[in-house]
Each structure stands twice: as C-alpha cells, then as structure tokens.
C-alpha positions in Angstrom: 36.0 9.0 11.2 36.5 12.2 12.0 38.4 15.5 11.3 41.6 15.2 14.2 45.2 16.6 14.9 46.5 13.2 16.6 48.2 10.8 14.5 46.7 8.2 12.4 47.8 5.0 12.9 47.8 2.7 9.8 49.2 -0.6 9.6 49.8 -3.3 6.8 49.6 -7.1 7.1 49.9 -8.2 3.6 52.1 -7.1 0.3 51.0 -9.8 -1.6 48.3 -12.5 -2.3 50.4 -15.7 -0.2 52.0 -13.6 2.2 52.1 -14.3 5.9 48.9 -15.7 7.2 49.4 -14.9 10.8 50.5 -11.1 10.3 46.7 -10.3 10.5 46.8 -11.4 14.4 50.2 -10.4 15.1 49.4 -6.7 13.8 45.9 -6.7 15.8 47.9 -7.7 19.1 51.6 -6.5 18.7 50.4 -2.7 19.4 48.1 0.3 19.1 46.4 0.5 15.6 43.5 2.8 14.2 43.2 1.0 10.6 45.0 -1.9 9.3 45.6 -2.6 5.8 45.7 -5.6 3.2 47.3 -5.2 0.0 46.5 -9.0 -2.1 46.6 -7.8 -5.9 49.5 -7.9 -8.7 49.4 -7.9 -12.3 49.9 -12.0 -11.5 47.6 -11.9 -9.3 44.3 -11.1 -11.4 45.3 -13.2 -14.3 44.7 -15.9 -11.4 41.9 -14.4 -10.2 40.1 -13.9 -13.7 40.5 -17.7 -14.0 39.6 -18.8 -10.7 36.2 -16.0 -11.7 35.4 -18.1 -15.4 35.1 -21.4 -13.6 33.2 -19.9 -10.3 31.0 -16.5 -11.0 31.4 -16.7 -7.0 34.8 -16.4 -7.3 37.3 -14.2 -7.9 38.2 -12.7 -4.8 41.5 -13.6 -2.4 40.1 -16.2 -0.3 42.8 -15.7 2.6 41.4 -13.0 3.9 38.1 -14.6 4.9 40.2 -17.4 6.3 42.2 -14.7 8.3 39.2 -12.9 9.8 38.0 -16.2 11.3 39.8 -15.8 14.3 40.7 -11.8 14.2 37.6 -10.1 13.2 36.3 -10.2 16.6 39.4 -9.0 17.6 39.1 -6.1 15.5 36.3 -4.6 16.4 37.4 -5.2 20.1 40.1 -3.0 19.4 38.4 -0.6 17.6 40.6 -1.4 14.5 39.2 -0.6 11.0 40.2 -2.9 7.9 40.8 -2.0 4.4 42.1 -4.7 2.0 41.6 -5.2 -2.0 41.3 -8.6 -1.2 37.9 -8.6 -3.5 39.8 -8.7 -6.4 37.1 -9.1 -9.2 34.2 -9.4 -7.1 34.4 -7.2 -4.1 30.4 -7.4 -3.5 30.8 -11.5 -2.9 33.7 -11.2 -0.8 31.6 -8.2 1.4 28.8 -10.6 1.7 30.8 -13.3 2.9 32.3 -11.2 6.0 28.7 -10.8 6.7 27.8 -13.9 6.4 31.2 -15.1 8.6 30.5 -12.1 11.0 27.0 -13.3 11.6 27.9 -16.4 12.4 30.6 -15.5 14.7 27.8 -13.5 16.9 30.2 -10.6 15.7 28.8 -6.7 15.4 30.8 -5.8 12.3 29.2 -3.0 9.4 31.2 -3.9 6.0 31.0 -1.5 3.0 32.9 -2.5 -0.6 34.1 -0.3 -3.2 33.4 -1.4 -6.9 33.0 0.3 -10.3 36.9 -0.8 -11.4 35.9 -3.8 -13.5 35.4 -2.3 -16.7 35.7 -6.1 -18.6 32.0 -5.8 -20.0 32.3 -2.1 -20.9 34.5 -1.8 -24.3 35.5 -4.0 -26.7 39.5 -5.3 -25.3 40.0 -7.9 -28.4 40.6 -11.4 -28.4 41.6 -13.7 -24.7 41.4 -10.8 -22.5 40.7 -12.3 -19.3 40.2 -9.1 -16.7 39.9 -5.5 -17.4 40.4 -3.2 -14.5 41.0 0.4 -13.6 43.0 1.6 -10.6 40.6 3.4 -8.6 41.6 5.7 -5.8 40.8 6.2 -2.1 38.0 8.4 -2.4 35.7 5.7 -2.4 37.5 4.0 0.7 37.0 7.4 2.5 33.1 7.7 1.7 32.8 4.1 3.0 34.6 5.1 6.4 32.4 7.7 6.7 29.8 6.0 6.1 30.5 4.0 9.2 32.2 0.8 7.5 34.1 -1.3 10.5 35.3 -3.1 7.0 36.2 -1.5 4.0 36.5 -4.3 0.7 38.0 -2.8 -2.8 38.6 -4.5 -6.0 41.6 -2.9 -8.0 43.0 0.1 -6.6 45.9 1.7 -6.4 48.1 -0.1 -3.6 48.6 3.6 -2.0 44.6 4.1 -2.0 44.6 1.8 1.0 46.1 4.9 2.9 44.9 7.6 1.2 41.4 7.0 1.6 41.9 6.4 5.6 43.8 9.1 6.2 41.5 11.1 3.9 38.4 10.2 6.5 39.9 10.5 9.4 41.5 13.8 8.7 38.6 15.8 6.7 40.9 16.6 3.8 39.2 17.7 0.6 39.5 16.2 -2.7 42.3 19.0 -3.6 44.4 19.1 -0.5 47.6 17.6 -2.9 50.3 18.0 -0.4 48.7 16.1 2.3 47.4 13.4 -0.3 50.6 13.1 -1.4 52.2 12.4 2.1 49.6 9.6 2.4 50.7 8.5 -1.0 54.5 8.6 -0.2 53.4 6.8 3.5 51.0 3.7 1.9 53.9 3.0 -0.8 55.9 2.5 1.6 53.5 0.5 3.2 52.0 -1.7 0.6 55.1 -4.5 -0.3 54.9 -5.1 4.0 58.0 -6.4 5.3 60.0 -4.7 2.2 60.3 -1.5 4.7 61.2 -3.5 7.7 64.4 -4.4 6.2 63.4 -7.7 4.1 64.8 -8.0 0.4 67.5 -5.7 1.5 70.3 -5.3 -0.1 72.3 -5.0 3.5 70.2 -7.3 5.1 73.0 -8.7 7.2 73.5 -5.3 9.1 69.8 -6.7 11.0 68.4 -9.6 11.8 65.6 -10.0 9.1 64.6 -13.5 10.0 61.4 -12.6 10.7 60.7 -8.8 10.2 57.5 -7.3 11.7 55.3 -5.6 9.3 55.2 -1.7 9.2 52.6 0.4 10.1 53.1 4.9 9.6 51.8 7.6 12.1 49.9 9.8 9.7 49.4 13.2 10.8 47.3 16.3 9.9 49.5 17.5 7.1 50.6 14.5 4.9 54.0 14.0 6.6 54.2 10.7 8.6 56.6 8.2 10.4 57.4 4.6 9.3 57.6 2.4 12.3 56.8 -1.1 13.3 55.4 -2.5 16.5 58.1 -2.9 19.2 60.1 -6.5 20.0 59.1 -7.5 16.3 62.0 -8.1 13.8 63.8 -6.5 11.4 64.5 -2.8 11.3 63.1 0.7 9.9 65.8 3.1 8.9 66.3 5.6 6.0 67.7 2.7 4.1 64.8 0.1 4.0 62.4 2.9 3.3 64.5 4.3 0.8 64.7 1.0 -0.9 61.1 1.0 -0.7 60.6 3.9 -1.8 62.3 3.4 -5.6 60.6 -0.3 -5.5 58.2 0.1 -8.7 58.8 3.7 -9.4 59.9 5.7 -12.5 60.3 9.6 -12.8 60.1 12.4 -10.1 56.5 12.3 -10.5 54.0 9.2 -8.9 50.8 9.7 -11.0 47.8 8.5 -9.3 43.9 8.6 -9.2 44.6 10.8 -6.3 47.1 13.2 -6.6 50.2 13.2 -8.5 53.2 12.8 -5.7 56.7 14.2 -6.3 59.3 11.6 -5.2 61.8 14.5 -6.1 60.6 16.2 -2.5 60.5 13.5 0.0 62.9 13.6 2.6 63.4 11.0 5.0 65.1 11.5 8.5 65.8 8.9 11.3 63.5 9.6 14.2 65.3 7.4 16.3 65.0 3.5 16.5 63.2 2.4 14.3 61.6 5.1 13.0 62.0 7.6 9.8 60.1 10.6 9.6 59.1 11.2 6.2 58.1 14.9 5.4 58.2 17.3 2.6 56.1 16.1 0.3 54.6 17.7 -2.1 51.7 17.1 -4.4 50.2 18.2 -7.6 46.4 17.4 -9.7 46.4 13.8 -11.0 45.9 12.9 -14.9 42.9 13.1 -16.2 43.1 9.5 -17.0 43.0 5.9 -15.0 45.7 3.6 -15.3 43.3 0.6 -16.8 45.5 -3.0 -16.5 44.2 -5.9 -19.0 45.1 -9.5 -18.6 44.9 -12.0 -21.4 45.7 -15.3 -22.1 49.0 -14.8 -24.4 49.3 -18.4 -25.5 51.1 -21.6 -24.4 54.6 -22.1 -23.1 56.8 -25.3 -22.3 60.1 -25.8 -20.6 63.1 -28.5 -20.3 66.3 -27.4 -18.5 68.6 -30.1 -19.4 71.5 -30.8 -16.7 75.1 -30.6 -18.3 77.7 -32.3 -16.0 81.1 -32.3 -15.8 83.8 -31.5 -18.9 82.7 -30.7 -22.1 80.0 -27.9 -21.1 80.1 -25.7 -24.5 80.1 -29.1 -26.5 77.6 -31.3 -24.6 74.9 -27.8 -25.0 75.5 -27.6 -28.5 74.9 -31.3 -29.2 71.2 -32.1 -27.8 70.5 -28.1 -29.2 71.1 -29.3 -32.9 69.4 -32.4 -31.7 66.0 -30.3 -30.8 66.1 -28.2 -33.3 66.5 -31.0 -35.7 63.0 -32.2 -34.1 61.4 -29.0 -34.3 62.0 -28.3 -37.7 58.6 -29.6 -39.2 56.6 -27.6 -36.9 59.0 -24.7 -34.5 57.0 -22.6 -32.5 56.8 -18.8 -32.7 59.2 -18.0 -30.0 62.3 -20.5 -29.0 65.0 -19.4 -26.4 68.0 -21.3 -25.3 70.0 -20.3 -21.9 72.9 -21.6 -20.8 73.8 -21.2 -17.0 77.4 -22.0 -16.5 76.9 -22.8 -12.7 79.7 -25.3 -13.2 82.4 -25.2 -11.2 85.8 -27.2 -12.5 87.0 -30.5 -10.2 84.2 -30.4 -7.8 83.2 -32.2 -4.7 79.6 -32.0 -5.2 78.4 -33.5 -8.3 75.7 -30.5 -8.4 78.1 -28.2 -8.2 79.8 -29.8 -11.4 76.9 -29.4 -13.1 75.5 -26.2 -15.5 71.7 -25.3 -16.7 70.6 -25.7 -20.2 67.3 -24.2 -20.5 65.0 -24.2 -23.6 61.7 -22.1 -23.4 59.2 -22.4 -26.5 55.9 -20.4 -26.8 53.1 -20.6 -29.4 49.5 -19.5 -29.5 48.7 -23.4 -30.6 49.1 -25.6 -28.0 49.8 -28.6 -30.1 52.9 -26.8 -31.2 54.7 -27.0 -27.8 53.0 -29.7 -26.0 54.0 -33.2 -27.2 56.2 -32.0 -30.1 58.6 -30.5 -27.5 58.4 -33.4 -24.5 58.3 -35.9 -26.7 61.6 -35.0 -28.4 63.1 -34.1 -25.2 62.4 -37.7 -23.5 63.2 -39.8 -26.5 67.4 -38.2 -26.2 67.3 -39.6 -22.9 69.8 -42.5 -24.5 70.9 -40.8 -27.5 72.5 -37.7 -26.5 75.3 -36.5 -24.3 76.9 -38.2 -21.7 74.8 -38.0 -18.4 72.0 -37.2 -19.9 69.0 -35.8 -17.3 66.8 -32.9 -17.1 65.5 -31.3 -14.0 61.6 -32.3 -14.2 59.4 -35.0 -16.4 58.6 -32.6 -19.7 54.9 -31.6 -19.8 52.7 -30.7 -22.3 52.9 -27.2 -21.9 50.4 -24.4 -20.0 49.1 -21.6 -21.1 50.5 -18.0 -20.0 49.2 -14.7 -19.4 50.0 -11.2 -20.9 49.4 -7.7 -19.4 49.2 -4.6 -20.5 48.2 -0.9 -18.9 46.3 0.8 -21.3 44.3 4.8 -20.4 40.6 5.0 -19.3 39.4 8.4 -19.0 38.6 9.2 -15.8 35.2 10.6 -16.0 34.1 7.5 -17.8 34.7 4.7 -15.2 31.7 4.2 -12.4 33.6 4.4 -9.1 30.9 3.7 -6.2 31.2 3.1 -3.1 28.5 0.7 -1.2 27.8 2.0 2.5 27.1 -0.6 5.6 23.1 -0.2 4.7 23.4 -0.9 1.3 23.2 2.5 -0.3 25.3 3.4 -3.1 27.1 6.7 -3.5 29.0 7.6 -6.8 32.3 8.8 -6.7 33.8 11.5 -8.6 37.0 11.9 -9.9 39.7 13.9 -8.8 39.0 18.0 -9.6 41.1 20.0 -12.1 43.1 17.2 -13.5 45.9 18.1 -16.2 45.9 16.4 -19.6 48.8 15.0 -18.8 51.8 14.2 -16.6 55.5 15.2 -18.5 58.9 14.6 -16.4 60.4 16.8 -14.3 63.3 19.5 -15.3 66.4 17.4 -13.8 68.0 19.0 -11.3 72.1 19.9 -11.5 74.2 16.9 -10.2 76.6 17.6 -7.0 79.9 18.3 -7.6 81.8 15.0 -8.7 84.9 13.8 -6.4 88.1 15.1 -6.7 90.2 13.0 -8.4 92.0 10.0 -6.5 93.0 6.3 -6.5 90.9 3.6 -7.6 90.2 0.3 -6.8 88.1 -2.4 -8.7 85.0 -3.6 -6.6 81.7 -3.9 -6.9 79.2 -1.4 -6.6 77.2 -2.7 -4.3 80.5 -1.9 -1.4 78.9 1.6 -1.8 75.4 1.5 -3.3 71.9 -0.6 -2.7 69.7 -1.7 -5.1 66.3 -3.3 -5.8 64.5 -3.6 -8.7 61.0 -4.9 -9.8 58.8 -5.1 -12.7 55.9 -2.7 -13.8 54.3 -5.2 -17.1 56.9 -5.7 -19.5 59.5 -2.9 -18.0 62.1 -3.4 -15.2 62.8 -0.1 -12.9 66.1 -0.8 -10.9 66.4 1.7 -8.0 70.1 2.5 -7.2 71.3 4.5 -3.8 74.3 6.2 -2.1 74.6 5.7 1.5 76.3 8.7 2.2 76.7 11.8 0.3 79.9 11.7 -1.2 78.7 8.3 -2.6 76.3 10.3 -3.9 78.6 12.6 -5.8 80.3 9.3 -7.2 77.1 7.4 -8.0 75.4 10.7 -9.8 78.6 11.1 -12.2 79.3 7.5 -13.0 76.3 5.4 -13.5 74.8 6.5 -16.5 72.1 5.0 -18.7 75.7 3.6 -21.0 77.6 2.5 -17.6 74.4 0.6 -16.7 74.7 -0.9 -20.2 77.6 -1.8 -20.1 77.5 -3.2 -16.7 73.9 -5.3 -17.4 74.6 -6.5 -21.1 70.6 -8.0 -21.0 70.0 -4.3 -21.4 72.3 -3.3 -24.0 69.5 -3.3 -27.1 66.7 -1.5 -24.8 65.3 1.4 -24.1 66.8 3.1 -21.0 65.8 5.9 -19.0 67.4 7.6 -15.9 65.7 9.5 -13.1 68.0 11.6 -10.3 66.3 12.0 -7.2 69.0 13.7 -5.5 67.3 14.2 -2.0 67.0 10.3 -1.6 70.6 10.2 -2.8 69.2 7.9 -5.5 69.3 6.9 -9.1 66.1 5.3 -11.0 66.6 3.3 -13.9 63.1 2.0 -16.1 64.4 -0.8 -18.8 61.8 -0.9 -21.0 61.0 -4.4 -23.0 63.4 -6.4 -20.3 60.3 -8.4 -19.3 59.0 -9.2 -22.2 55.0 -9.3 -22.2 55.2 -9.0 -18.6 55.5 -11.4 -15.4 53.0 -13.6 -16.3 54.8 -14.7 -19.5 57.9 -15.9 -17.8 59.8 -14.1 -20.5 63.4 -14.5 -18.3 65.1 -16.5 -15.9 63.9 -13.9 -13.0 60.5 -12.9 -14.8 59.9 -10.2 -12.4 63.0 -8.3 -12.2 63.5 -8.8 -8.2 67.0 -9.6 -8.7 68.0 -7.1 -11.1 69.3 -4.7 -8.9 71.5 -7.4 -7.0 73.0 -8.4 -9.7 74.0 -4.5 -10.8 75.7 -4.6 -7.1 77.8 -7.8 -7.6 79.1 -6.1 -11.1 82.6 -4.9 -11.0 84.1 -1.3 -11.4 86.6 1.4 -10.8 85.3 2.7 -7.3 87.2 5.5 -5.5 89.7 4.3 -2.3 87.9 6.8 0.1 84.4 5.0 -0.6 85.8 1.4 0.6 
C-alpha cells in the first residue's frame, strides 16, 4: 500500500469468534472493498483458546477462518481485497502456515504475513492456573506487514481497533505520531469491530428498521482520520447517528480511549448523517498513548455448579424457602466458598400457560475443589426430587460441576514486549512502540452541562421513551452507555441521571463503585460499574454475565420524565 488522497475502503465480517459464517462472501461480493477485516477474540474467547492450545500445541487459533477462506480466498485476491483478522489467537504463526498450506492447494497466488510478539505467557512469573498471557498490540505491526506486500495479514491479540489502524496507516503513509489521523482510524475500527452492532443490531430502537438480517459495516477512510460508516447497498439494517452512537459508548469509559496507538478523545467525535445510510464521523482528535500495554491474563478460577429449581403455581416465597433450608441443610458438612441464591419471579398469577405460572430459583456454588460442588451439590438436589415442594422439577439433570475462568488486565511496559511483524518471505522486522508516550492517561476536565429544562409537567415513564442504551462488560466492570436523541433530551438526561439516580434506578449497583463520563457532543452519558461482574465473563458471576442487557433494563425503569419529551 501506498501513500493516497482517495478513500480507504475497510470492511468487517466478524465481531466475534461464532459470528456469521457467510459474512466473509457476502462482504467480498456485496460491493467495492480495499481491506476486509475479522475481529474473533474476547476475554472468553482466549480462555477457550488457551485450552483448546494445552491439549493441541497446533492449536490455539480460531479455526473458522480457515474454513471461511476455503471458498473466498480466491475470491479475494481476485478482487484485489486485502485481509486482516486476529483470528490466530495464541498461535498466529500456525494459523499463517495453514493459509499457505490451504492457498497452495487451492492453485491460489496469495503472500500471507502474521504479527506475533503479544504472547508474553512464558516471559514472567503470572502465579498459579494462569492459562494465557497476552498484551494488546497495536497496528503498527499490521502496517509493516502491508507494506511488506502481505495479500493476508494474521495477528494474535490486538487491540480490536488495530485492525483499522494498521490499514489505514499503510495505505495512507502516516507516521507513527500523526495522533489525529490515528485517532479517526481508532474512532472508525471501533465502530467497526462488534460488526452488525453499527448496522442497527442490539439496538435499543430496533423496531424503527428492519434488523432481521443487518449487513455488516464497512468505513470510507480518508487522508485525515475522519471517515464514513456505511454498509454495502440492498443489505439489511441501517447506519444512522444512532447505531453508531450506540456503538460508539459499547465498551468505553472516560473521554479518553487509551491505546497502543494513540490515545483517542471520544469527547471530540462528531457524528453527522451523510445521507442514507451513512454518518460521517469527523473531529477527532488524538493524543500520545501510555507508556504501557494493556496485558489481559486468563486463569482457571476454580469450579462452578448450577440447579435452577422450577417453582409453580401459589405459594412462590414459601415453596423457595423450603428446598433453600433443605440445601443448605445438605451443605452444611462441606459449603463451598461462594453460594448464591436468585429468585426470578417470572410468575404470573391465574395463568393459561403452565410456564407462565412458573418462577426461577437459581442456586450457583463455586469452590476451587471440585469435590466440593460436584456430587455434594447434584446429589442433594436429585435426592428432593420426592421430598420437597409440590411440583418439584428443575430445568436440567444436575452435573458435577465445570471449571470457570477468571480475567484480569494487568500493565506491561511497552518497551518490554517483542512486537514483530513476519513479512510474506519470512523476514522478521521488530516493531517499536509508539514515540513520546506519557506516563500516564488521567480523565478529562468535565465540561459544563447545558442548561436544564424549564420547569413543567411530568409524567411517569420509562427512560427508555427518550433515551438508548447498551451496555457490556470490560473483565469484572460493566460500562452502560446512555444517549439523548435530541438535544433538549439532552439537557434532561445531563441533569437527571446521576451516578445516585442510576443507583437508585439499578439497585444491583447500589454497594459499587460508580463513575460517570459526559460526552456532551454525542449527547451521551457513560456509566463504568466497577465489581458488577464479578471476576469477569468467564465466571458467570450474574444472571447476564456479560452486562449486554444492562442498559435495557435501565430503559424499562420508571421515572418522572418531562411532558414535552413524550
């Protein structure tokens, strides 16, 4: 790739490791492209990968991809379409290889480079059960492998928004310290990298579109940073300053994005509808990155069971308390570490559907010894099946209990971690970090809030008449991203949901840590819950264990909203 003022065409066909197999091909043939992205890993993801790595040293990489490319990688290089993905996971070099091997076979002309250096798992000392140890590298090494000539470009763990910035980084000759342009790229592949999430799907008005089947997004980089966010044309879904603004607070803390590349402001993105479609995104502006890499460890946190127990009918409150003394009577010789009980009343009185008469006890127990939440726990669960409360069932056969993973971001010094990227002829080429790095990254002075409303009636609703939401998980920590869709919603939203209201309104969060971000030019609010997830996804530490519904439920909640907003 080479310096040019035309746009840069960059699609996505993947946000997640299971996501739509055919998106490859329908990317490739729906409409022009000059790169197209894959984006496999999550915190989940290389827990799964580790494992799948300690029975198979082959391993460890997301197998879809090479099954994708058996029927598109010709296409690709027909079309002149370069590929980035982090689909190598833990071993980017095997995964490389086996394009190779597949494009050989395939009578295909295809020159594959791979980025590695991020697995730092034999380099220090992590302590006890950690599984994978990996830093989040950023697109510097994806841009010395396009210009190296790489048709194929294969990373283990980078950031999501490397998969962009190392493109557009290549194709536009920008140097390691243009931090405005980076951070336009930045800005462009977050939007990118959760796919269909900026095409209207997981929406919070999803029923203003028709999001059966949304077409992945691709962005029009140009020279400067500033891009659009558009999809091919007769695909689903729908691109407006909505979906990309929910997109935008997906994952997201403060003001400022810190990355291996360049630390974005969020507090400067403006996003304007270019017509159908399409959103201009522009204004963004950059600044040096940290000195250090965000470094994610997975480990093996212990062993967990589960029995939900199925309450019918009258009695709810009773019938729960009854086979709860009776477990806890069994457990008493030998109670795990950690025991929670959750009762779902999805009851509903006199009704026509026995299901629908029915409510949700659930019991979770966790333990580092197996033994002490395997049979101990099942066992006592199936032997109540006739000597407990009437109608006695549970939703699934009790197991002996699996194990369940922890992870944690810990801080690698930059300077200290081998980025390198591997050209098409085998050469190696280290890559250095980013230049004049800060120690550190601190928040943002907050800007003034609007002016409130004037006072004027009320009504009681719920927020989400006026405001969308979504939410997700960053390890243990939930961030819920709240917007106004017009600006005296705004001036409502800014004044009224504060870190107490959300307390109030979210009771989960009443005993965490809190902290609220305004970023007025997106009209938007961004919450981080510290602690709400527990030890992160992978321990299923609540009912929604990655926080995606977090934000809907903050919509359906009830309170005093001004008449001229509904």
């Amino acid at each position: 790739m080479t310096a040019a003022s035309s746009p840069l065409r960059i699609g996505n066909a993947s946000g997640f490791y299971g996501d739509r197999f055919d998106a490859l091909r329908e990317m490739l043939t729906g409409g022009p492209l000059d790169v197209l992205t894959g984006d496999y890993l999550a915190e989940l993801t290389m827990l799964i990968l580790g494992r799948d790595r300690a029975k198979d040293p082959a391993r460890g990489y997301a197998t879809t991809f090479l099954r994708q490319l058996e029927d598109t990688l010709g296409l690709a290089m027909e079309r002149g379409v370069r590929l980035v993905t982090n689909a190598g996971g833990l071993n980017p070099a095997g995964l490389a290889d086996a394009i190779r091997k597949l494009a050989e076979r395939l009578g295909i002309g295809c020159r594959v480079a791979h980025v590695e250096g991020d697995d730092l798992l034999g380099a220090h000392d992590w302590g006890a059960g950690v599984v994978t140890a990996n830093a989040y590298l950023g697109g510097a090494g994806i841009t010395a492998c396009l210009r190296g000539g790489a048709d194929v470009v294969v990373t283990g763990r980078v950031t999501d928004a490397a998969l962009v910035t190392g493109p557009a980084a290549a194709h536009f000759g920008w140097a390691a310290d243009d931090w405005d342009a980076l951070a336009g790229a930045v800005v462009a592949g977050h939007i990118l990298e959760c796919g269909t999430q900026a095409t209207g799907g997981n929406y919070s008005f999803f029923a203003e579109h028709d999001v059966r089947r949304p077409g992945f997004p691709l962005a029009e980089i140009h020279p400067d940073g500033s891009s659009v966010i558009t999809k091919h044309p007769h695909t689903g879904g729908a691109v407006t300053v909505g979906t990309v603004t929910a997109q935008l607070l997906y994952e997201t803390a403060g003001a400022r994005y810190p990355g291996p590349d360049v630390t974005a402001r969020l507090d400067s993105v403006r996003l304007v509808q270019d017509g159908p479609d399409r959103v201009r995104v522009h204004g963004v502006r950059g600044e040096a990155p940290p000195r250090t890499l965000k470094t994610g460890l997975t480990r093996l946190g212990g062993h967990r069971n589960e029995v939900v127990f199925v309450l019918t009918g009258l009695d709810i409150e009773a019938k729960a308390a009854l086979v709860r003394d009776q477990m806890e009577g069994a457990m008493a010789k030998r109670r795990p570490a950690e025991v929670r009980w959750a009762l779902s009343r999805t009851d509903h009185p006199d009704a026509a559907v026995q299901e629908e008469a029915s409510a949700l006890l659930r019991l979770v127990v966790r333990d580092r010894d197996p033994a002490a939440v395997g049979r101990v726990i099942s066992g006592a669960a199936v032997e109540l099946a006739l000597a407990s409360y009437p109608g006695f069932h549970v939703t699934a056969p009790p197991g002996k209990g699996s194990p369940y993973g922890v992870f944690e971001a810990v801080s690698t010094p930059a300077d200290t971690v081998p980025h390198t990227a591997v050209l098409p002829d085998g050469s190696r080429l280290s890559v250095p970090p980013a230049p004049t790095t800060p120690a550190a990254v601190g928040p943002v002075d907050e800007a003034p809030p609007p002016p409130p409303l004037p006072p004027g009636p009320t009504r009681r609703a719920p927020l989400g008449a006026v405001a969308g939401a979504r939410s997700g998980d960053k390890g243990g920590s939930a961030n819920i991203g709240v917007w106004a869709r017009g600006e005296d919603a705004w001036r409502w939203l800014a004044h009224t949901l504060t870190t107490d209201r959300l307390r109030e309104l979210l009771p989960e969060t009443a005993e965490l840590n809190v902290t609220r971000h305004p970023l007025p030019r997106l009209r938007a609010l961004n919450f981080v819950v510290d602690g709400l997830l527990g030890e992160g996804v992978a321990a299923q530490a609540r009912f929604d264990p990655q926080a995606k519904a977090v934000g809907e439920w903050l919509r359906s909640r009830h309170l005093d909203i001004p008449e001229v907003l509904l």
